[in-house]
N, C-alpha and C positions, 0 to 999 in steps of 0.2 A: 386392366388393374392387376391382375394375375401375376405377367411381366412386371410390372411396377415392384409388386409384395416380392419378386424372385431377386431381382436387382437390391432392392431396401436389403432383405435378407443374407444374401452373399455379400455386400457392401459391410451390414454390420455383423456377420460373422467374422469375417477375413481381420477388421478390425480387434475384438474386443478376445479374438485366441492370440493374439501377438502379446511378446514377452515384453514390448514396448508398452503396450496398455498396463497389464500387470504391473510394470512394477513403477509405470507415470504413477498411478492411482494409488502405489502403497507410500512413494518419495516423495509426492506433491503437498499431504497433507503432514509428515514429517517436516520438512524442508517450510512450510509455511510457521511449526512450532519454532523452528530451531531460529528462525528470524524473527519470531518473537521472543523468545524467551534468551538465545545465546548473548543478545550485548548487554542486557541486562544482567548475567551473571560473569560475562568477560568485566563489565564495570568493576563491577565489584571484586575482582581476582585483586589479591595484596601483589601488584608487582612492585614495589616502591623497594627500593632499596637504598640500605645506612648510607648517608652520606651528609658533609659537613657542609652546613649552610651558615652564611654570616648575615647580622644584622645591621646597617647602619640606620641605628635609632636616634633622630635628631628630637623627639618629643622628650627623650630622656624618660620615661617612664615606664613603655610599654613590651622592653626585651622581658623582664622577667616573666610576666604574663604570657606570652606569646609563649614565650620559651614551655611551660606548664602546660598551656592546651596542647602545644604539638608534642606530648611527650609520648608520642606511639610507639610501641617496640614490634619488632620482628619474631617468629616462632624460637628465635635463638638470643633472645633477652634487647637485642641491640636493639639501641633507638636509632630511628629511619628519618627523623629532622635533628638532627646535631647540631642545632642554633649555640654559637659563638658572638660576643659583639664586636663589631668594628675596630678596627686598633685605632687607635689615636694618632695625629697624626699626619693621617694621608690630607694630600696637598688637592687629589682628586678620588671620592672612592669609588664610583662610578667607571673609571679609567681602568684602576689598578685592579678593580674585582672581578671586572669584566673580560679582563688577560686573566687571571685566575681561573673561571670559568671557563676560557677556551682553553687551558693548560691543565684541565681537571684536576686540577690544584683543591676547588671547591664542585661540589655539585650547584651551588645556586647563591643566590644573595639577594636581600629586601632591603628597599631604601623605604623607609618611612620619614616624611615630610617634617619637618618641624610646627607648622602648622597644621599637622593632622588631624585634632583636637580641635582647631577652633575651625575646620570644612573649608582652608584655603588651601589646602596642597591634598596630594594623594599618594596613597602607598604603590610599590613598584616589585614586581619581583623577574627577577631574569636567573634565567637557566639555558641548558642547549634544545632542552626540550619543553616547553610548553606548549603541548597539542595533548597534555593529559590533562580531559576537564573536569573529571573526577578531582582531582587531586586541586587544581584550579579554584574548585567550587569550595572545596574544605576550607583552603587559605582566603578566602574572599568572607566566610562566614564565620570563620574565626577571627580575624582584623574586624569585620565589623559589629560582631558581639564585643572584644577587646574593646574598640574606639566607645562604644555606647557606654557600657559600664565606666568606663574611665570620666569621661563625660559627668556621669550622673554623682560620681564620687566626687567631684573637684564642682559640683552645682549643692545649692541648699538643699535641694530636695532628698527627702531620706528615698533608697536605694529601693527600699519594697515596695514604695508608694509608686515608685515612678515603671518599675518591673511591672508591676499589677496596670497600668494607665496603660502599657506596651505592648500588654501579652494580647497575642495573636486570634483574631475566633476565627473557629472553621466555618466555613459556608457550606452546606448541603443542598443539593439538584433534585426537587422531586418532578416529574411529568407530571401533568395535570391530562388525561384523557379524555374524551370527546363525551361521557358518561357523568364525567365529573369523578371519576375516580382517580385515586394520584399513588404513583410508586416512584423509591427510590431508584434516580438515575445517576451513577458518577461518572461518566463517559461512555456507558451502554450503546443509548441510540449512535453517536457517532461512530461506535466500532460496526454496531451492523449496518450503518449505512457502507460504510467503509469495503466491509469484507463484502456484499451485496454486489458494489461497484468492481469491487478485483477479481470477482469471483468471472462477471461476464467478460471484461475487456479480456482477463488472459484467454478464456476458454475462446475468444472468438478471435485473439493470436495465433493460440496453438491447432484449432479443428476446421477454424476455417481455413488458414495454410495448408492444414491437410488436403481440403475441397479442392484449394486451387491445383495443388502438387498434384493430386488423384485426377485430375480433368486433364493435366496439364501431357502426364505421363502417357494416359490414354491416347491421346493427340496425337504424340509423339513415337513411338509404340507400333501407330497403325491397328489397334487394337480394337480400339471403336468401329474401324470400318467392316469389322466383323462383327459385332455386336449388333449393328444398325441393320444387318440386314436382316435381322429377325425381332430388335424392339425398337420400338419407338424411339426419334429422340430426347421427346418430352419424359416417356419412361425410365429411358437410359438416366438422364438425367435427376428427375424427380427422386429415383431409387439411391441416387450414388444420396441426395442431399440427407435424405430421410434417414440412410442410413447412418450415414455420419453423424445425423441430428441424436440417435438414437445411441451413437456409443458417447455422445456427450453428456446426453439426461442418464443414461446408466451411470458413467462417472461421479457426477453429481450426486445422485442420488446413491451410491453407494457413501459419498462425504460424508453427506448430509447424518445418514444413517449412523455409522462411524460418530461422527460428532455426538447425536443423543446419546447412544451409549459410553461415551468418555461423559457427556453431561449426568448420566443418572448415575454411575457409577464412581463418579468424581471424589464423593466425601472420603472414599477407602482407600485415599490416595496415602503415602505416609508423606512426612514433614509438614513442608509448607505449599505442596504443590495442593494440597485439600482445598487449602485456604485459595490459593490463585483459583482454582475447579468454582469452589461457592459465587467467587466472584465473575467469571468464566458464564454460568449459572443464569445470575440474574440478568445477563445480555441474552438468553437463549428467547430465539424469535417467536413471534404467535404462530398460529395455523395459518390467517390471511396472511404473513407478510410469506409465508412458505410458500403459499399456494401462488400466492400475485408471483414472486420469485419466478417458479416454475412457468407460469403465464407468458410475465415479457422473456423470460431465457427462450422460450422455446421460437413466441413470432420473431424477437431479435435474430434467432441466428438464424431463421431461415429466409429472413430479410438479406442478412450480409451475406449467406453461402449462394443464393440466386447471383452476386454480386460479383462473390469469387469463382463460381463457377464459371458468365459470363469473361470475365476476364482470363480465365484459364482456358477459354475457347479460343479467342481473340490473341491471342500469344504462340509462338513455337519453341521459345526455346529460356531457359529458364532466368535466364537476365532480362530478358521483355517484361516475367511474371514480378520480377522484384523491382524493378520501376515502376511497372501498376499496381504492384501490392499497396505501396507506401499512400496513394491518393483513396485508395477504396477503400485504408483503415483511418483517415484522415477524422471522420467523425468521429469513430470509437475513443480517440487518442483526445479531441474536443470535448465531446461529453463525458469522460472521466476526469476534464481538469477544472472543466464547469464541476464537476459535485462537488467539489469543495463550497461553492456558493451556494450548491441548493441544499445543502447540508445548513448554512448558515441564514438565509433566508428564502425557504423550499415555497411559501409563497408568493416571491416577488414577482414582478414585469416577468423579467427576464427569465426566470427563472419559470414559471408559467409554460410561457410560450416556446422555449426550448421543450419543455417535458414533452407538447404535443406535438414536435416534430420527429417525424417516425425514425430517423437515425439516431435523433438522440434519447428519442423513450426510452428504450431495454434500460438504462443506465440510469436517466434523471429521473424518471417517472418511479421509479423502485425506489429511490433513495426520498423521494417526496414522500412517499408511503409510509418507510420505517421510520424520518424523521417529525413528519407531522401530517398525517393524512388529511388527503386533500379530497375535496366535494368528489361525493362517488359521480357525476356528471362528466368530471374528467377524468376519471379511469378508464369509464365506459368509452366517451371518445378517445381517448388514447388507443384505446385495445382496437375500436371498430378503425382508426388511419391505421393501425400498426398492419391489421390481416388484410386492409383493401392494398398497402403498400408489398404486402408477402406477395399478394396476389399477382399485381404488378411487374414486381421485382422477378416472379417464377417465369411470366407469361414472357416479359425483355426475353429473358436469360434464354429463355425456350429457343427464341427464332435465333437468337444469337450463337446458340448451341451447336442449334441444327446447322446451320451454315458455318461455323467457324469450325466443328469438329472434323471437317472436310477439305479445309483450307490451307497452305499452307504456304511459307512464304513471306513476304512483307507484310507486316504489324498495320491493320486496316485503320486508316483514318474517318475521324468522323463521319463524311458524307456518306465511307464506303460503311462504316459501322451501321448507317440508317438504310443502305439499304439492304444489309442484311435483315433489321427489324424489317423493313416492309414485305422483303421477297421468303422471310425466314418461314 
């Protein structure tokens, strides 16, 4: 055990004084903001620039309107929709507008239906670029506020009456908890299931590729065949998993940490980022889903690092490791695309019976938890297959270990793989 704590120790020192750690740990929860927070402020960036767009209005009614709501200007007075109507005329406008717009003649042009009003045709807009759905989204809900209104004007009904019959309710989400007590949810549980699930799949990307790399290098190296003559293999091994296990729960729990205090310190934020914090806030997880968290991260990955280690024995050269890489993260890649369904319904059949299958616990079984907790019956079995599967998984890896860290040569096939388990 001595060797074991020396190997774990030198494994996750060597680790967590690299300038690689450092600065994964400072970029990783940066780089997680900036993908949340940058398209939403790119959206919104006024890149639109003044340019002349034409209307052919066959309803005859609705240029001027149209023309008034897009009356936006730019920091330098210019209006950035320059609606013009149709000339009169053209024999095709569709044809002649459409050369226009390839000849930047116009920036854009709308056909509006002549039956637009009575819901037998529809409005059209062509430009060189429509993949801006910002801008998309505005024109679609401007025409259809325009058509409504117009609508209501040319119908008996008086204008207020029928606005009041229209206007929109909000709907609010409260959880209802096992207590009977209920709080406001507006997309919470699904972000923590969410970040829960991305949290394991990357870490068990990026630290179990390390396990293999570290196994792999060893092999390779001839480095191990000096270490073995003084530890164990199961030691050698156990030490490299533990310790890698160990700068991965550091990283985490440095996030983790990091996170509550951006959470308590939120409101002091200036502008409107206070207001995103508050909200931010109300998603922040209980103590059980923290702790369950910690639980399956930890038997998950040393579930899959037995796995990658295995495989990183079984291998010599680093194109072997990245054709077995891809089957032995085959689950992980599974049970991240199943959460979506246990997200939506975390008690079904299917959904069930995945949670209790030990590759895809770490991932489903957590996302059942934060989304709607399930009978403590199957946690407890989940937890008790997950460590008899560590166990398992450690004991394979072991004989697989010991004999593969010695071998080199052609990539063993299955028979010969069994009998390295047997004689391992």
């Amino acid at each position: 055990m001595s060797k074991l704590w020396i190997v774990l120790c030198q494994e996750y020192l060597n680790r967590v004084r690299t300038r690689g750690f450092v600065i994964g740990t400072l970029l990783f929860p940066l780089l997680m903001i900036l993908l949340m927070v940058l398209p939403a402020v790119l959206m919104n960036v006024d890149v639109e620039k003044p340019a002349r767009y034409v209307v052919v209005d066959s309803t005859g009614v609705l240029f001027a309107p149209l023309a008034a709501a897009l009356a936006d200007t730019n920091e330098a007075g210019a209006r950035l929709f320059q609606l013009e109507p149709a000339a009169s005329g053209m024999s095709d406008p569709v044809q002649e507008l459409t050369a226009d717009v390839a000849a930047d003649r116009i920036g854009g042009f709308f056909v509006l239906g002549r039956d637009l009003l009575e819901g037998n045709s529809q409005a059209a807009f062509y430009a060189k670029n429509v993949a801006d759905e910002e801008r998309n989204m505005r024109l679609r809900r401007t025409l259809d506020q325009l058509v409504r209104e117009t609508r209501i004007e040319q119908s008996d009904l008086a204008p207020d009456q029928v606005r009041e019959i229209m206007r929109p309710t909000g709907l609010h989400t409260f959880r209802v908890k096992g207590e009977g007590e209920t709080t406001a949810d507006e997309g919470h549980t699904f972000f923590l299931a969410y970040v829960f699930g991305f949290l394991f799949y990357f870490s068990m990307f990026a630290f179990g590729a390390m396990t293999l790399r570290t196994t792999l290098e060893e092999k390779t190296q001839r480095s191990a065949e000096l270490m073995v003559s003084t530890v164990r293999p199961f030691q050698l091994m156990g030490g490299k998993v533990l310790g890698v296990a160990g700068v991965a729960l550091t990283q985490m729990a440095i996030w983790f940490l990091a996170g509550a205090l951006i959470l308590t310190q939120g409101s002091g934020l200036p502008g409107g980022l206070s207001t995103v914090m508050a909200q931010i806030q109300q998603a922040a997880p209980s103590p059980f889903m923290i702790v369950s968290f910690f639980v399956f991260f930890i038997l998950g990955f040393l579930l899959y690092s037995g796995i990658y280690v295995a495989v990183g024995a079984m291998v010599a050269t680093e194109t072997e490791a990245q054709q077995l890489q891809l089957p032995a993260t085959m689950p992980i890649l599974i049970s991240f695309m199943m959460m979506f369904l246990a997200i939506r319904d975390p008690n079904g059949t299917v959904t069930t019976v995945l949670s209790l299958i030990p590759l895809f616990a770490p991932i489903l079984m957590m996302v059942r938890i934060t989304v709607l907790t399930p009978p403590a019956w199957q946690i407890l079995l989940c937890v008790a297959l997950l460590i008899a599967s560590v166990a398992g998984s450690m004991w394979l890896s072991a004989r697989i270990f010991r004999v593969g860290l010695l071998m080199y040569g052609k990539r063993p096939d299955l028979p010969e793989l069994l009998k390295w388990v047997r004689y391992g």
